[in-house]
Rosetta silent file (secondary structure, phi, psi, omega in degrees, C-alpha in Angstrom):
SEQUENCE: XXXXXXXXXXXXXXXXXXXXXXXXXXXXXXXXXXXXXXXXXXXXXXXXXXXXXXXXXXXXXXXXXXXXXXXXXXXXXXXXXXXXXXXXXXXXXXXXXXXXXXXXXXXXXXXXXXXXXXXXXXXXXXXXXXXXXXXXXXXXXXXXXXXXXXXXXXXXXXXXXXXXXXXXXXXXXXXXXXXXXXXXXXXXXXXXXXXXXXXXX
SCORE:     score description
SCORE:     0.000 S_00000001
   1 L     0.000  138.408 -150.481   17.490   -0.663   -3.318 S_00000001
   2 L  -102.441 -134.938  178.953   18.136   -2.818   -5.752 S_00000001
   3 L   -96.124  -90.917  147.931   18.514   -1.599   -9.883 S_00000001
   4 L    28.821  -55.766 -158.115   14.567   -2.958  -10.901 S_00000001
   5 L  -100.319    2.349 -162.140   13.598   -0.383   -8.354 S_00000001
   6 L   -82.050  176.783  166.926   14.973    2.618   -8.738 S_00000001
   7 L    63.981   17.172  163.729   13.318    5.778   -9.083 S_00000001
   8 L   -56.300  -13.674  158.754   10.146    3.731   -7.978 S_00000001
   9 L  -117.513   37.463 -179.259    8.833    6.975   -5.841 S_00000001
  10 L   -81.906 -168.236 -175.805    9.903    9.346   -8.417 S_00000001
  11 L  -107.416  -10.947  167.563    6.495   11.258   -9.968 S_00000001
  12 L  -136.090  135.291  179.922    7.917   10.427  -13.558 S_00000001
  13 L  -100.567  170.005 -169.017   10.698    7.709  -13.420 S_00000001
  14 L   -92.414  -38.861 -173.547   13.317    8.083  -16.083 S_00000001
  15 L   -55.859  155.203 -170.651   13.792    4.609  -16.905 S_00000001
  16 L   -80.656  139.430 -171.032   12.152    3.376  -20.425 S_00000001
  17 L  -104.565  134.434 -139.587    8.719    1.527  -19.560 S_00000001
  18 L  -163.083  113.496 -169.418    8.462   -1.930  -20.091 S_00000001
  19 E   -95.954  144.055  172.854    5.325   -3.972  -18.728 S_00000001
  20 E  -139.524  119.487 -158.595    5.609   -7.246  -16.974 S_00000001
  21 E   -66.475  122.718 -165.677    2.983   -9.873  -15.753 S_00000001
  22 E  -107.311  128.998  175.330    2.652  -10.406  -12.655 S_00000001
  23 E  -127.646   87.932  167.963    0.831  -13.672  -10.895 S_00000001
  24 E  -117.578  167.566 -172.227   -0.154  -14.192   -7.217 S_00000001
  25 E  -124.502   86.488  171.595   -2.583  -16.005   -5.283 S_00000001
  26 E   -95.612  129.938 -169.654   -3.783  -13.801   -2.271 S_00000001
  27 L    22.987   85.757  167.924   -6.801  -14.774    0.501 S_00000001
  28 L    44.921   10.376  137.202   -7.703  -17.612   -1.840 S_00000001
  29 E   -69.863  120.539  177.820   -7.588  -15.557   -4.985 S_00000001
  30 E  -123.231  141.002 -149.215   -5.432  -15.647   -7.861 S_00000001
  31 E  -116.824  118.180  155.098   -5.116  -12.316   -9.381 S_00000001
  32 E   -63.900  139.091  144.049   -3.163  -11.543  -13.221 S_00000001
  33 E  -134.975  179.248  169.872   -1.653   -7.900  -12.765 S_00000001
  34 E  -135.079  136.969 -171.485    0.709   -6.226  -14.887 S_00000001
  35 E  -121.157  166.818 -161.479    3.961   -4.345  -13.378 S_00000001
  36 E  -148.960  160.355  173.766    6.318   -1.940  -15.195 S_00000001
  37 L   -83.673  171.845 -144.243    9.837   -0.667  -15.014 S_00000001
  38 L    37.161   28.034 -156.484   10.382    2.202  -12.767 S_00000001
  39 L  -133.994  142.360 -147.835    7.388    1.278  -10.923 S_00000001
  40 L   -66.320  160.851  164.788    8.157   -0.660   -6.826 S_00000001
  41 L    30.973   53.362  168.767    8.607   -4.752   -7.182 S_00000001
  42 L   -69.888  133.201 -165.019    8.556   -5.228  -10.780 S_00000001
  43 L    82.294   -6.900  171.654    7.654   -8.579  -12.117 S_00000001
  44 L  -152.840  162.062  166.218    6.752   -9.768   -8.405 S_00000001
  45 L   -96.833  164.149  175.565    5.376   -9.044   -5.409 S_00000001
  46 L   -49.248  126.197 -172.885    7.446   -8.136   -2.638 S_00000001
  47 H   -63.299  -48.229  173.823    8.572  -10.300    0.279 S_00000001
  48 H   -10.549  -88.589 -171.190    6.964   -7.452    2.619 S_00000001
  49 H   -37.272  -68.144 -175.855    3.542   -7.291    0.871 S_00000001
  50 H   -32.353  -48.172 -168.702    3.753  -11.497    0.751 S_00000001
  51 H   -85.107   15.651 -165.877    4.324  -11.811    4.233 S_00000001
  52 H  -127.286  -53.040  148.902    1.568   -9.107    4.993 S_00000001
  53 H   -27.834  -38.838 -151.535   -0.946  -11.156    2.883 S_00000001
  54 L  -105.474    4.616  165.336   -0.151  -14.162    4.570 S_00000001
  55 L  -104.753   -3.206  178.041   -0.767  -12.565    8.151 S_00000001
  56 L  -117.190 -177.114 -171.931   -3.811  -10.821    7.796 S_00000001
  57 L  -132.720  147.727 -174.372   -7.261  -11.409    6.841 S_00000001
  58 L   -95.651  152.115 -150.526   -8.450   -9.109    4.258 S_00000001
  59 L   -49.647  168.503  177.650  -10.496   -5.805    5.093 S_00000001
  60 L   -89.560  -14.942 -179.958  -14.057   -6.175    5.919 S_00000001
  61 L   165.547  169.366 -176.996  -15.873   -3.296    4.474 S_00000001
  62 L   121.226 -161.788  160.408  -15.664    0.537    4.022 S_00000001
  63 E  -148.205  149.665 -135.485  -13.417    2.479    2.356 S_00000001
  64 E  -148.050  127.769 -177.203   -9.490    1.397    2.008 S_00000001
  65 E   -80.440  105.125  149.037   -6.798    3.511    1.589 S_00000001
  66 E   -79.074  109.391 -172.793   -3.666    1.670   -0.611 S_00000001
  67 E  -107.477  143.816 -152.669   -1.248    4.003    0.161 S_00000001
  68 L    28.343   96.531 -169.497    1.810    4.066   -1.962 S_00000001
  69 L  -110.610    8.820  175.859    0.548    1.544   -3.853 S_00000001
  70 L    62.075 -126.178 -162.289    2.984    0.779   -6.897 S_00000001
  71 L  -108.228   -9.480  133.471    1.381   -1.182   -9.373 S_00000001
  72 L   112.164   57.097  172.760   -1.860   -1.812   -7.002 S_00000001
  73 L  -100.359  -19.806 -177.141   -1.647   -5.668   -5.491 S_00000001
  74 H   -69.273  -61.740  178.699   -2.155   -4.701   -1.699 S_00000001
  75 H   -57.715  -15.771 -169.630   -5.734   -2.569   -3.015 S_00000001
  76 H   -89.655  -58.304 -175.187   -6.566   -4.573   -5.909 S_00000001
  77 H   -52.701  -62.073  159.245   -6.460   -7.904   -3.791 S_00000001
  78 H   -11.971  -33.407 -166.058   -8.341   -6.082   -1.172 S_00000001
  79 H   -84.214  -39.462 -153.529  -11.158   -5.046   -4.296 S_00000001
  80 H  -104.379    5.840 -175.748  -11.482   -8.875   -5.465 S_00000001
  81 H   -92.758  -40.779 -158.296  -11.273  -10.322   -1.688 S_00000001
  82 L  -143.687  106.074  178.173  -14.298   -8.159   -0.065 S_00000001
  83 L   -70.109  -20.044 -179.402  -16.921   -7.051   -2.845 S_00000001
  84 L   -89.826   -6.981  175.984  -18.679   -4.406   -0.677 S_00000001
  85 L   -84.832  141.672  148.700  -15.220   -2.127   -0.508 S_00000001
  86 E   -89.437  162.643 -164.862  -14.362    0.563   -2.006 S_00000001
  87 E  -142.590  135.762  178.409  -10.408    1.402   -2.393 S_00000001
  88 E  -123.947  136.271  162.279   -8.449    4.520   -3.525 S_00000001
  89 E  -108.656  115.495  164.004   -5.059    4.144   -4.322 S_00000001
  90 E  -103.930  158.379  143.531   -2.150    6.573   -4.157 S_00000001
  91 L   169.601  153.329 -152.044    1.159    7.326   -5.299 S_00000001
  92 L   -62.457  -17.678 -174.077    3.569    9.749   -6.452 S_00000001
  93 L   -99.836  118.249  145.061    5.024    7.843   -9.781 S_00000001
  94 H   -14.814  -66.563  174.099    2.611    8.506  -12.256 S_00000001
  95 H   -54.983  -34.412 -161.353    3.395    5.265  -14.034 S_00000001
  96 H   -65.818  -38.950 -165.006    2.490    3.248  -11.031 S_00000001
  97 H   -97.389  -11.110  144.816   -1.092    4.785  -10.959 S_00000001
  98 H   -57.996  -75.919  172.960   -1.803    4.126  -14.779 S_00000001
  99 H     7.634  -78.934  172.849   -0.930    0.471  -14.166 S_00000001
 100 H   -42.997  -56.791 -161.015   -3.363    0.102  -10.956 S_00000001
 101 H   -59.965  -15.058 -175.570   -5.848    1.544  -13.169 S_00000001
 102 H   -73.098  -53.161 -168.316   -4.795   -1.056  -15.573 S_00000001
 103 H   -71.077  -66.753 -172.249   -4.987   -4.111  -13.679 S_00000001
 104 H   -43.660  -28.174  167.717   -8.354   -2.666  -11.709 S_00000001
 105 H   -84.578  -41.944  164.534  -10.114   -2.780  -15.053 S_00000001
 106 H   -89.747    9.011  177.708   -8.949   -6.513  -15.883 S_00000001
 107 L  -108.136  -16.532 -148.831   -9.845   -7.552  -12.504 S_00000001
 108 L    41.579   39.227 -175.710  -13.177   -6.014  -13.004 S_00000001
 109 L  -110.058   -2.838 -167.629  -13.043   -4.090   -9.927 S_00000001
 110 L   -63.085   -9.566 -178.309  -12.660   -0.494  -11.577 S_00000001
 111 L   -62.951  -63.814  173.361  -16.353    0.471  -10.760 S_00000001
 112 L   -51.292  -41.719  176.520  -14.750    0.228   -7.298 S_00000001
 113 E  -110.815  134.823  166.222  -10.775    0.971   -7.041 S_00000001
 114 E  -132.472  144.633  155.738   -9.395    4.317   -8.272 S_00000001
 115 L   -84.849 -150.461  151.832   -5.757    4.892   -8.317 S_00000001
 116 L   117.962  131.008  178.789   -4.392    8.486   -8.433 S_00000001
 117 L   -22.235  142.649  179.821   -1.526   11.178   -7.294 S_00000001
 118 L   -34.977  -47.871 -175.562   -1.806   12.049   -3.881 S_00000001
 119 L   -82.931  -13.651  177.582   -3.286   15.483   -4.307 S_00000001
 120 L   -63.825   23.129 -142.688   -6.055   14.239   -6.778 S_00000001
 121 L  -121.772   99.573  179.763   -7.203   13.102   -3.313 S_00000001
 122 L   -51.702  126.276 -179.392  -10.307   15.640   -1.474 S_00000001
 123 L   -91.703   43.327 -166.626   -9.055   16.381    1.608 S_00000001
 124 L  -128.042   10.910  179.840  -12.282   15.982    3.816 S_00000001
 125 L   -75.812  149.934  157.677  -11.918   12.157    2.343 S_00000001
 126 L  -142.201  159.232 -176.724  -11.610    9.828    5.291 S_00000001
 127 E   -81.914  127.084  155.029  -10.682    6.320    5.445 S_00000001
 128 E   -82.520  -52.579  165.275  -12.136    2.965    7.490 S_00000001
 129 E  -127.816  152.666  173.109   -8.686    1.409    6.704 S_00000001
 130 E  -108.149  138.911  162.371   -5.610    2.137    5.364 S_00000001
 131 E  -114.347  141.412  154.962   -3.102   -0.737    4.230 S_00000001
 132 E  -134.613  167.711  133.954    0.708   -0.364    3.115 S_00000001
 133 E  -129.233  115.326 -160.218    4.150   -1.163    2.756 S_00000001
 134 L   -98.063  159.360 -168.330    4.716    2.110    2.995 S_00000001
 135 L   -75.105  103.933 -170.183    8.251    3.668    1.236 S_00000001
 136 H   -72.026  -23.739 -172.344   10.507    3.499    3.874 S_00000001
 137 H   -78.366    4.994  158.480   13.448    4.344    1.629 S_00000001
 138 H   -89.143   14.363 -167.108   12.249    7.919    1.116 S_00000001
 139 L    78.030  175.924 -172.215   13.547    8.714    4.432 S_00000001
 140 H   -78.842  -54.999  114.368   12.596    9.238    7.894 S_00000001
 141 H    33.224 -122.220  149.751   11.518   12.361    7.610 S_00000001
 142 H   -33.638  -58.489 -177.681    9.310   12.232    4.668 S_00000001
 143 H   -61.606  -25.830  165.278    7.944    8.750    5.826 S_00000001
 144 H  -111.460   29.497  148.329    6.657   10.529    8.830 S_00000001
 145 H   -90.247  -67.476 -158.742    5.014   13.426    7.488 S_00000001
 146 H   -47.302  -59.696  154.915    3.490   11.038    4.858 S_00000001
 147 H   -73.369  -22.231  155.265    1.581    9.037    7.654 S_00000001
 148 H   -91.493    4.484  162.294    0.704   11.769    9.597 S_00000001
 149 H   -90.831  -22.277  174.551   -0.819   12.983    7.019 S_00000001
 150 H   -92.047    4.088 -178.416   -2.700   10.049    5.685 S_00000001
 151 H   -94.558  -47.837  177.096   -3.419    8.629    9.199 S_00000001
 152 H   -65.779   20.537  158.302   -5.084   11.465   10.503 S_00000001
 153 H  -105.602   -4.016  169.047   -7.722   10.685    7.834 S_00000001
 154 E   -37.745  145.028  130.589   -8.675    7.346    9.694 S_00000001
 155 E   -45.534  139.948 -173.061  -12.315    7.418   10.609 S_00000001
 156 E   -65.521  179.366 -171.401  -13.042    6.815   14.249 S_00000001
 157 E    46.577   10.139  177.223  -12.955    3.238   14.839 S_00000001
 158 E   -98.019 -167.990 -164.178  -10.684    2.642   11.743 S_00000001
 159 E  -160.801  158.140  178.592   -7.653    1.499   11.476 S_00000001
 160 E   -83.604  116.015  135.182   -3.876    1.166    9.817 S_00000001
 161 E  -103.411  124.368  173.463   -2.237   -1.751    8.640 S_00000001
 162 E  -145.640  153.130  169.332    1.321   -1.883    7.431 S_00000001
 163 E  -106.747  155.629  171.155    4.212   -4.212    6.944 S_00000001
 164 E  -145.209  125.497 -170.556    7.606   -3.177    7.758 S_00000001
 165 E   -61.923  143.194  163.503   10.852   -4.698    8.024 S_00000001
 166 L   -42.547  -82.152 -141.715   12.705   -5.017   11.634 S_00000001
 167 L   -61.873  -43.850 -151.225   16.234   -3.931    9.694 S_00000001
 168 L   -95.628   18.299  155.447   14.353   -0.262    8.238 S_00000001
 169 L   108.514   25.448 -163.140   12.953    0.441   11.841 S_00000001
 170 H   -59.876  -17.698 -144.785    9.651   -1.316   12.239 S_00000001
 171 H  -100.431  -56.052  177.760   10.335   -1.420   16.325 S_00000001
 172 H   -63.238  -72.774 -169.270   11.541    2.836   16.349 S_00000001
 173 H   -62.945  -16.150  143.563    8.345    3.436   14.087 S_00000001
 174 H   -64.898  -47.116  130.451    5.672    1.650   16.524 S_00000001
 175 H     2.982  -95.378 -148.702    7.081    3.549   19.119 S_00000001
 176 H   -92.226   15.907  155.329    6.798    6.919   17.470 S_00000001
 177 H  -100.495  -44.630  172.487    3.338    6.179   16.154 S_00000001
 178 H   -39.571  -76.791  153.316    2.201    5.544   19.479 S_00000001
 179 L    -5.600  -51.194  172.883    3.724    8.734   20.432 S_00000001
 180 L   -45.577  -33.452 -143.353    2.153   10.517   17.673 S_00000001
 181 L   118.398  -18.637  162.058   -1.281    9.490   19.085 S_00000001
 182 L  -100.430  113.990  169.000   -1.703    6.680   17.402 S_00000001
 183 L   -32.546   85.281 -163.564   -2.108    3.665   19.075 S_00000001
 184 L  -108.257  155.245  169.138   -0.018    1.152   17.017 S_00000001
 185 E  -135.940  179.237  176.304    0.874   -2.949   18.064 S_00000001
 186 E   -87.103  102.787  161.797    2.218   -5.834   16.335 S_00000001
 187 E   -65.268  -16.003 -153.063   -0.313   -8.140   14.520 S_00000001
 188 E  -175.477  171.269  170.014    2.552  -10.428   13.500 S_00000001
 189 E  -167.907  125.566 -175.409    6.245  -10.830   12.898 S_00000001
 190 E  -152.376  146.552  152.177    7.811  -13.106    9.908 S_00000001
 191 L    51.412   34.857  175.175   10.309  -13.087    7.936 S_00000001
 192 L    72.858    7.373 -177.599   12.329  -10.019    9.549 S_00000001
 193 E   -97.727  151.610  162.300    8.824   -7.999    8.737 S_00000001
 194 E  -134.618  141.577 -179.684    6.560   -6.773   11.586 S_00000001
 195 E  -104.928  138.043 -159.812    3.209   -6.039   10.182 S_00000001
 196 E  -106.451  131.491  173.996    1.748   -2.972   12.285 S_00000001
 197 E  -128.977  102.565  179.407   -1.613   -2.117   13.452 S_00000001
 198 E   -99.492  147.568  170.185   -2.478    1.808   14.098 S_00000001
 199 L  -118.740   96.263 -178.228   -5.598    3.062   15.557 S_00000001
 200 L    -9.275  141.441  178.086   -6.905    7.008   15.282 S_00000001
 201 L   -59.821    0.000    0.000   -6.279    9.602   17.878 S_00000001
């Protein structure tokens, strides 16, 4: 983890906050956002997220989980890509989920995207899909209580997308989602990433 990132899943990071513009062009869109210190991939997006845009198609309809969603480019592009979804975005740093709300208003999606902490979440909500790059660097552990808790809000016939890198276990965690119950496979594999497809018990 590199300096830029730390304390990126804290619920208040410590670092002084400092906004920085962000520019990508995702499923033929190009989206303005603004990113912040102490908040995941500030000033860019991630190679993860990049290669997980550039291997997917974006969802089709529903309602779309961004789960740990930083500064909100997996959920936001998702908002301005498919006009009938709606999208909730979580995550635990505070800062991350002003931001989203930030960007989601200057994208003109906010009728549509909410960010907000985990528990501001009802917990009878269910999901058609969820997308991530979920924080592998909170441990092993934690990362799998964290998806068994938000996967086992899939909707039948929904479904999980995530990228993950091959080095932080992408191979051991398809495995042990399968295991879980959920049926997960490999849509793809670039750039040392495997992007992941789970399916509901």
């Amino acid at each position: 983890m590199n300096e830029q990132d730390e304390h990126y899943f804290s619920a208040d990071p410590s670092v002084p906050f400092k906004r920085e513009s962000v520019e990508a062009s995702v499923w033929g869109h190009d989206l303005r956002l603004v990113s912040g210190s102490g908040v995941f991939a500030r000033g860019r997006v991630d190679i993860g997220t990049a290669v997980l845009f550039r291997e997917t198609e974006p969802p089709a309809g529903g309602h779309v989980l961004d789960l740990g969603c930083g500064y909100g480019v997996i959920g936001l592009a998702a908002a301005v890509a498919t006009p009938g979804i709606t999208v909730t975005a979580v995550d635990v740093n505070e800062r991350a989920v002003l931001l989203a709300n930030e960007n989601a208003a200057t994208l003109g999606v906010a009728d549509r995207y909410t960010a907000c902490t985990p528990g501001q979440v009802a917990l009878d909500t269910t999901f058609d899909e969820i997308w991530s790059n979920p924080p592998i660097r909170i441990g092993k552990q934690a990362l799998h209580d964290l998806l068994l808790t938000w996967l086992a809000r899939l909707a039948p016939g929904g479904r999980a997308v995530m990228v993950v890198g091959k080095n932080l276990g992408a191979d051991s965690l398809q495995r042990w989602l399968t295991d879980q119950g959920f049926p997960t496979h490999r849509l793809a594999s670039a750039k040392g990433f495997r992007i992941l497809e789970s399916h509901p018990r």
